[in-house]
C-alpha positions in Angstrom: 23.7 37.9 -9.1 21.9 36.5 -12.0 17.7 37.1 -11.9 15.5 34.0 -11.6 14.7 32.4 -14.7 18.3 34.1 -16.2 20.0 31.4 -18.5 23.0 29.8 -16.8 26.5 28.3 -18.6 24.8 25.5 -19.4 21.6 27.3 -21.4 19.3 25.9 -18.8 17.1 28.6 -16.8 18.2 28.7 -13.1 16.1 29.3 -10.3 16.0 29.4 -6.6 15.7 25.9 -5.0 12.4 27.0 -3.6 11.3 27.5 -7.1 12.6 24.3 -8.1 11.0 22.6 -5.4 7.3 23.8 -6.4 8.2 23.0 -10.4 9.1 19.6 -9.5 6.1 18.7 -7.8 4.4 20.4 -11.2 6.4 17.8 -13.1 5.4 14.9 -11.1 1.4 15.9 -11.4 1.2 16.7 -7.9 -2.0 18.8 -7.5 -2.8 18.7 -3.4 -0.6 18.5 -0.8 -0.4 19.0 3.2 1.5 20.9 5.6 2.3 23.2 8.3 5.1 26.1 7.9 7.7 27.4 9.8 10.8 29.5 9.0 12.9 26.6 7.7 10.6 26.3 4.7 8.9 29.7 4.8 10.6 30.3 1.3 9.1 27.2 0.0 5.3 28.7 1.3 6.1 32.1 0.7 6.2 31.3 -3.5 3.1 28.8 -3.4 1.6 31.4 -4.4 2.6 32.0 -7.6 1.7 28.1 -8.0 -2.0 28.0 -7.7 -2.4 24.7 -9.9 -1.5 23.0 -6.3 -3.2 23.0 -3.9 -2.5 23.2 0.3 -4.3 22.3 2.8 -3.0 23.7 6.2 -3.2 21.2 9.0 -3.5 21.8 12.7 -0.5 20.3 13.6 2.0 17.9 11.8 1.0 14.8 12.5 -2.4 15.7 11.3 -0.6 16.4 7.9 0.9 13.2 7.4 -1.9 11.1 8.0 -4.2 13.2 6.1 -1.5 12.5 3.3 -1.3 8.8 3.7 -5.5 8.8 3.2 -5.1 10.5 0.3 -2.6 7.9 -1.2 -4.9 5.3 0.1 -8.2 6.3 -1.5 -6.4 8.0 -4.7 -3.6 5.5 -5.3 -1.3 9.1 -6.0 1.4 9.9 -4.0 0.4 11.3 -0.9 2.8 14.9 -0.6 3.1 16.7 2.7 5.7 19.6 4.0 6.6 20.2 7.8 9.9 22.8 9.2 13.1 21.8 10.8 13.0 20.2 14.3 10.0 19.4 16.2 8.0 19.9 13.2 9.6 17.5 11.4 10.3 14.8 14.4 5.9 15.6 14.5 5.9 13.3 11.3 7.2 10.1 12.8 4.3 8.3 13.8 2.5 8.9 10.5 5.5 7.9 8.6 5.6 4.4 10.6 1.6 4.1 9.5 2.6 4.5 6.0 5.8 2.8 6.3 3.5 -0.6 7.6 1.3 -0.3 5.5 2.8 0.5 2.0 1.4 4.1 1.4 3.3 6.3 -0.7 4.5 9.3 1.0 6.9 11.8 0.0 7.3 14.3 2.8 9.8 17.4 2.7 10.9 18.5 5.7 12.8 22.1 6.2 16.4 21.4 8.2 19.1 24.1 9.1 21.5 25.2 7.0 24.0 22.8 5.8 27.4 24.5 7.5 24.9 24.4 11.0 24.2 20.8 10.8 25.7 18.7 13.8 26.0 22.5 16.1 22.9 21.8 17.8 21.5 24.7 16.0 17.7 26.0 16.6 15.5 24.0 15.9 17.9 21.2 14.6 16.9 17.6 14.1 18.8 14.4 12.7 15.5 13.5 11.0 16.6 11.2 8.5 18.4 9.6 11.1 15.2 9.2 13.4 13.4 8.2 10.3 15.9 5.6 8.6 14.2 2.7 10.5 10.8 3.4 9.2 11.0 5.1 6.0 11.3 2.9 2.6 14.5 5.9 1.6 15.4 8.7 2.9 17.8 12.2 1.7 19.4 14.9 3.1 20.0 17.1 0.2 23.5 18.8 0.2 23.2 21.2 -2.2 20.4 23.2 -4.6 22.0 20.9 -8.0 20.7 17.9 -6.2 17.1 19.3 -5.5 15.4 17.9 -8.8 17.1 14.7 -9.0 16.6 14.0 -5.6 13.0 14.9 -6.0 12.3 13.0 -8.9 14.1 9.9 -7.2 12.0 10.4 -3.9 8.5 10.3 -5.8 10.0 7.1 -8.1 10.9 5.1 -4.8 7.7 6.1 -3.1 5.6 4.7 -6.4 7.7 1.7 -7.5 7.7 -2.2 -6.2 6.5 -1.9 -2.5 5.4 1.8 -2.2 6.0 3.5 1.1 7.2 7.0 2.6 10.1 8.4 1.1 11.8 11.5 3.4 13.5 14.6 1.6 15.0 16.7 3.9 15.9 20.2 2.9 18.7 22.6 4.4 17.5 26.4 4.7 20.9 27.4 2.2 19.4 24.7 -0.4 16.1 26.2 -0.6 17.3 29.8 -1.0 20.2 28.9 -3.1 20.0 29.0 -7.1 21.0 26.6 -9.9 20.1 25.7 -13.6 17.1 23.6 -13.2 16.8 20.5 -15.4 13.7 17.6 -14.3 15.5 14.0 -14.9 13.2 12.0 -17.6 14.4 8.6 -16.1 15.6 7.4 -13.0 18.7 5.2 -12.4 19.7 3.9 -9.3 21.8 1.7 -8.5 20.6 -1.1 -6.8 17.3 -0.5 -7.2 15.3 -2.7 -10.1 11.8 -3.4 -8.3 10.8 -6.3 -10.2 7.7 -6.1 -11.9 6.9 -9.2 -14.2 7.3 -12.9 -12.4 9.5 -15.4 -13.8 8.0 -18.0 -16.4 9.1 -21.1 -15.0 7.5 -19.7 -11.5 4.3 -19.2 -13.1 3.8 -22.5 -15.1 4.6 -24.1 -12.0 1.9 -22.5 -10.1 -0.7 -22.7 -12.9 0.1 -26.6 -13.0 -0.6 -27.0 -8.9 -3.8 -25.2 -9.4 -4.9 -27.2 -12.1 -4.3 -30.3 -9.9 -5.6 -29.0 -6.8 -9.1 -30.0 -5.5 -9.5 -27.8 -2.7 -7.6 -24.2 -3.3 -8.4 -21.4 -1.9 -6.7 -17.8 -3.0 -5.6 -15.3 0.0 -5.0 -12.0 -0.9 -4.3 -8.9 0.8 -3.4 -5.1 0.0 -0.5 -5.9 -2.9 -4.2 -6.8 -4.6 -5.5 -2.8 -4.2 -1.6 -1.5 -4.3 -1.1 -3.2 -7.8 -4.9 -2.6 -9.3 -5.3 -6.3 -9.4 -8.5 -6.6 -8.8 -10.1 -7.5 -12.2 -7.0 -10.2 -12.5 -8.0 -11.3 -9.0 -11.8 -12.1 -10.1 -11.0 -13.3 -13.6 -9.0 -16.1 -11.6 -11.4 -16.8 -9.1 -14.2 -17.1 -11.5 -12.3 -18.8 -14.4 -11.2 -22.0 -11.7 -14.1 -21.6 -9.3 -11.8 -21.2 -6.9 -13.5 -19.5 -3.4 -11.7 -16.0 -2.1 -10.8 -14.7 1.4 -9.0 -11.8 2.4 -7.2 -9.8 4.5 -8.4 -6.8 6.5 -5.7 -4.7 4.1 -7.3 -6.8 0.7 -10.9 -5.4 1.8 -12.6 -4.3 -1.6 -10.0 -6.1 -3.5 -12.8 -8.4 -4.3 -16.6 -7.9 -4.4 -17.8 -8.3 -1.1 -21.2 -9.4 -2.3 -19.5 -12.2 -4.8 -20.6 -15.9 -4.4 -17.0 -16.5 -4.3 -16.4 -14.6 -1.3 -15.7 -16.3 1.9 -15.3 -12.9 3.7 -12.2 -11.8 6.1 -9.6 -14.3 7.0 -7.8 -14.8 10.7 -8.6 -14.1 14.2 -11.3 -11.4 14.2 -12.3 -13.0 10.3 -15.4 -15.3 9.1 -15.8 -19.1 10.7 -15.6 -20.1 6.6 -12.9 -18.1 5.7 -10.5 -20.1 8.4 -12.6 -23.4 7.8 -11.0 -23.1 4.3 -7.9 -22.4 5.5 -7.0 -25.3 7.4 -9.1 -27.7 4.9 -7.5 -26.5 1.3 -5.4 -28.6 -0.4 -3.6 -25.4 -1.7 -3.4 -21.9 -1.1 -2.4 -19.0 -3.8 -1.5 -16.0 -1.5 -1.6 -12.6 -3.8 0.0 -9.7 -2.4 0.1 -10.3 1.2 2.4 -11.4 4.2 0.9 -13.8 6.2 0.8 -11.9 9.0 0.0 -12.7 12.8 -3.6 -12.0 13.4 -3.9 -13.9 10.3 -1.7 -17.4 10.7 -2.1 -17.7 14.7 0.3 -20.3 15.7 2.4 -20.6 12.9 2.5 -24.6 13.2 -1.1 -24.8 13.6 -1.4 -22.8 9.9 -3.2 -24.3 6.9 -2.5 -28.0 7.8 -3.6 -30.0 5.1 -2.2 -27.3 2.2 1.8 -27.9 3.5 1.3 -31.5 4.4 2.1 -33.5 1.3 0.9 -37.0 3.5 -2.2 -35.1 3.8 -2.0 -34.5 0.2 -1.0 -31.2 0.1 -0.3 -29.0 -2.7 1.9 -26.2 -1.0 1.5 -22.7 -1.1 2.3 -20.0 -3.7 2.9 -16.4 -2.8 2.7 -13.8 -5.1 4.3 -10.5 -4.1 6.2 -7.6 -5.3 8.5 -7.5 -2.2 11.4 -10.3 -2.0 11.6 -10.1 1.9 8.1 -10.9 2.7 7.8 -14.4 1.1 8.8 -17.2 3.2 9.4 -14.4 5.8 7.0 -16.1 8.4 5.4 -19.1 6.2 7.7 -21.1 4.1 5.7 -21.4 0.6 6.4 -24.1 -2.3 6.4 -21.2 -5.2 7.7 -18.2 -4.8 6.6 -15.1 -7.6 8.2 -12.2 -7.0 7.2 -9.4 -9.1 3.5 -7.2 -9.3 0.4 -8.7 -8.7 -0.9 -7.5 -11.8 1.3 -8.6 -14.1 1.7 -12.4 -12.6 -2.3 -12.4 -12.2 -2.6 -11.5 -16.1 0.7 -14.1 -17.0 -1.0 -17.1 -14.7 -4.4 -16.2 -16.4 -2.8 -16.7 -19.9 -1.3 -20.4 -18.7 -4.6 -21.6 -17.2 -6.9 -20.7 -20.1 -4.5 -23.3 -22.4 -5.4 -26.2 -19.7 -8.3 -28.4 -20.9 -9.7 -28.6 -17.0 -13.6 -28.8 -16.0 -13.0 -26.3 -13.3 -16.2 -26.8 -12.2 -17.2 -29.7 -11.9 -13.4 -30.5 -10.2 -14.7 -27.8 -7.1 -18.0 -28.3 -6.5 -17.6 -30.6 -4.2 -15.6 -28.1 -2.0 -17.2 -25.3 -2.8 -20.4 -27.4 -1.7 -18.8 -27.7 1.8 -18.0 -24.1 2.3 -21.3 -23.0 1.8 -22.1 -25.4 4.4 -19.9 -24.5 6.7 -21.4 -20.7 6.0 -24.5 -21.4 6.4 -24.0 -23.4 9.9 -22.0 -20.7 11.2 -23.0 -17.2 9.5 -21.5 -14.4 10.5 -24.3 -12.7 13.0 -25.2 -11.2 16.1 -28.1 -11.0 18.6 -30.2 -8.4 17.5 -31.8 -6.3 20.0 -34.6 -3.3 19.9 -33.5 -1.6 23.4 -29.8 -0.6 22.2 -28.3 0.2 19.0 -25.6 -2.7 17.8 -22.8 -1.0 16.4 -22.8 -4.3 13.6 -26.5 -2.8 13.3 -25.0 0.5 12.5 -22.3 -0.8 10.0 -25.2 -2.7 8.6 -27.6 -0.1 8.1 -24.5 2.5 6.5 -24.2 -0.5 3.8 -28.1 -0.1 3.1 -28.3 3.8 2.5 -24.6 3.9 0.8 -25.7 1.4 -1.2 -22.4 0.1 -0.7 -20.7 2.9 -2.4 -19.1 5.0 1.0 -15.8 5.1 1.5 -15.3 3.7 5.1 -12.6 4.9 7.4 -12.0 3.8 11.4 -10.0 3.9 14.3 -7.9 0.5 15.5 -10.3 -1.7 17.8 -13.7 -3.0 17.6 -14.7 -0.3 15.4 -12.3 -1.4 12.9 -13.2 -5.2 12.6 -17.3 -4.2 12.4 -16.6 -2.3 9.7 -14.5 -5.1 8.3 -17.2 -7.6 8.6 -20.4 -6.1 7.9 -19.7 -3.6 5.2 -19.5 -5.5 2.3 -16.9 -3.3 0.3 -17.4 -3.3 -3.8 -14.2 -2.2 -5.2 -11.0 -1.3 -4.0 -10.0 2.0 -2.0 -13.3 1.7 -0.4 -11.8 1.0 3.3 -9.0 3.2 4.6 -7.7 1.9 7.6 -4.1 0.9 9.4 -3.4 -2.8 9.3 
């Protein structure tokens, strides 16, 4: 038996897939990541050690490393890595997975699995995970052998990045991880079938920069595709180059300043009286990276009225996004963009600074009105010295932060104080689920 690191037939150093494993995660910059072991990937933990450029941080139990993976790809924008065992330590990744799944968070987690010639025997400790997980993983693998261990890696972090990120499963016999092959890291990926678009189609965008020049009431609705893509410097340009006001979604928080006089605050059923004033009164709306969920729209029928009336003279909506399936998934729009929010921002941008249009002077009217509407119906509460008001709390965090905290919660009440009176800078600022 060759030693590791011995050149094979093909002049390329083998090494033992657990050695392979920690070298790809070198290659892909990977510098922390979270786990729990066990004896299906006790191999894997046993030769961290001779990798001390990454970091691990041991978890209490698996769940806890999966979520504590997803916050790091939420506040970093990296890859969030984590590694469980076989069996109920990898079925212990589910729920975490769904969260990341939901809300486009790019996960790669490695879970250990039996050996190959034991899989389907009900072996110990034995779990069809990519089976359980197929439904709420953007890929999943089940690698066959210690030659596909790179590539599969290497295709596993370029899913979990690329066109809607999300969690991307690897699981990993025990005879793959102590087996040994040459080890060669693929430059490029090619997969069939998968060419996440990233640029939006020409025609698309001069048709959308031509409704926005003609509408008199717009309003832009964005959401997380905003702080996924780094759009948020496109965002703002547009809103301050048209005039044109800004709401978000409780996903989009920090994707705009929160502070901005353009900023009409969180859209939908726990949002800001303004913010669904707008809505229903715009002539048209230009959705960014979101996907017009229910606790945003309500009764579909009932949603943005005036914007897909054309008697009422409405312009439509466009819908920007990087996922085909979410646009006209629960709101039929007028313009469809699909590509990154980024890119289509910085292409639209380009179109409307050739336009000869007093932006202006063509919105003041409206934005008139929404600052009337605001100012009848501020967002507040009833102040009170003999209890603390949690929206007193939030309040008083944004004053000694100086709005510079990054801001986590819970699902509930919690969640939509924070939401409302925290008024978030910059992207990455609010990790939450939505």
């Amino acid at each position: 038996m060759k030693k590791d690191g011995e050149k094979g037939g093909g002049g390329l150093a083998k090494l033992k897939g657990y050695q392979i494993f920690w070298e790809c995660l070198l290659k892909e910059g990977v510098d922390l990541i979270f786990g729990y072991p066990g004896g299906a990937v006790i191999n894997l933990y046993d030769e961290m050690v001779n990798y001390p450029q990454i970091r691990h941080i041991l978890t209490r139990h698996e769940q806890g490393a999966i979520h504590a993976a997803d916050g790091y790809a939420r506040s970093t924008g990296k890859p969030g890595v984590a590694i469980v065992t076989s069996g109920p330590g990898a079925t212990n990744t589910v729920t975490g997975i769904a969260t990341a799944c939901m809300d486009s968070s790019p996960l790669v987690v490695f879970t250990g699995q039996v050996p190959t010639a034991l899989i389907g025997n009900d072996a110990f400790q034995e779990a069809d995970i990519v089976g359980i997980t197929r439904p709420c993983t953007k890929h999943n693998f089940l690698v066959k052998s210690t030659e596909e261990l790179a590539k599969t890696i290497r295709e596993a972090f370029y899913i979990a990045t690329t066109g809607r990120p999300g969690p991307v499963l690897v699981d990993m016999p025990k005879d793959v991880i102590v087996g040994e092959a040459e080890f060669e890291y693929p430059e490029k990926v090619h997969i069939r079938g998968y060419h996440p678009s990233t640029r939006g189609h020409p025609q698309q965008v001069r048709k959308a920069a031509q409704l926005i020049a003609k509408a008199r009431r717009p309003l832009i609705y964005a959401g997380g595709g905003i702080i996924i893509s780094g759009a948020h410097e496109e965002l703002r340009e547009l809103a301050e180059l048209t005039y044109t006001p800004v709401t978000l979604t409780l996903m989009g928080l920090g994707g705009f300043p929160g502070d901005h006089p353009l900023f009409l605050g969180m859209l939908g059923m726990h949002g800001t009286y303004v913010a669904n004033m707008a809505i229903t009164h715009c002539d048209l709306i230009i959705a960014v990276g979101a996907r017009f969920d229910d606790r945003v729209t309500g009764k579909l029928e009932a949603f943005a009225p005036r914007a897909r009336d054309a008697r009422e003279g409405g312009l439509g909506i466009i819908h920007i996004d990087v996922d085909p399936t979410s646009i006209s998934k629960n709101v039929e729009v007028n313009v469809p963009i699909v590509g990154d929010a980024k890119n289509i921002l910085s292409q639209m941008l380009e179109a409307l600074r050739d336009m000869d249009v007093n932006w202006e002077g063509k919105h003041g009217d409206w934005l008139a009105q929404l600052r009337d509407w605001d100012s009848q119906h501020p967002l507040q509460y009833t102040y009170s010295e003999k209890v603390i008001k949690p929206q007193y709390v939030v309040e008083k965090l944004y004053e000694v932060s100086q709005g510079e905290a990054i801001i986590t919660t819970e699902v509930g009440q919690n969640q939509m104080w924070a939401a409302l009176f925290y008024r978030y800078k910059r992207p990455r600022q609010f990790i939450t689920s939505g």
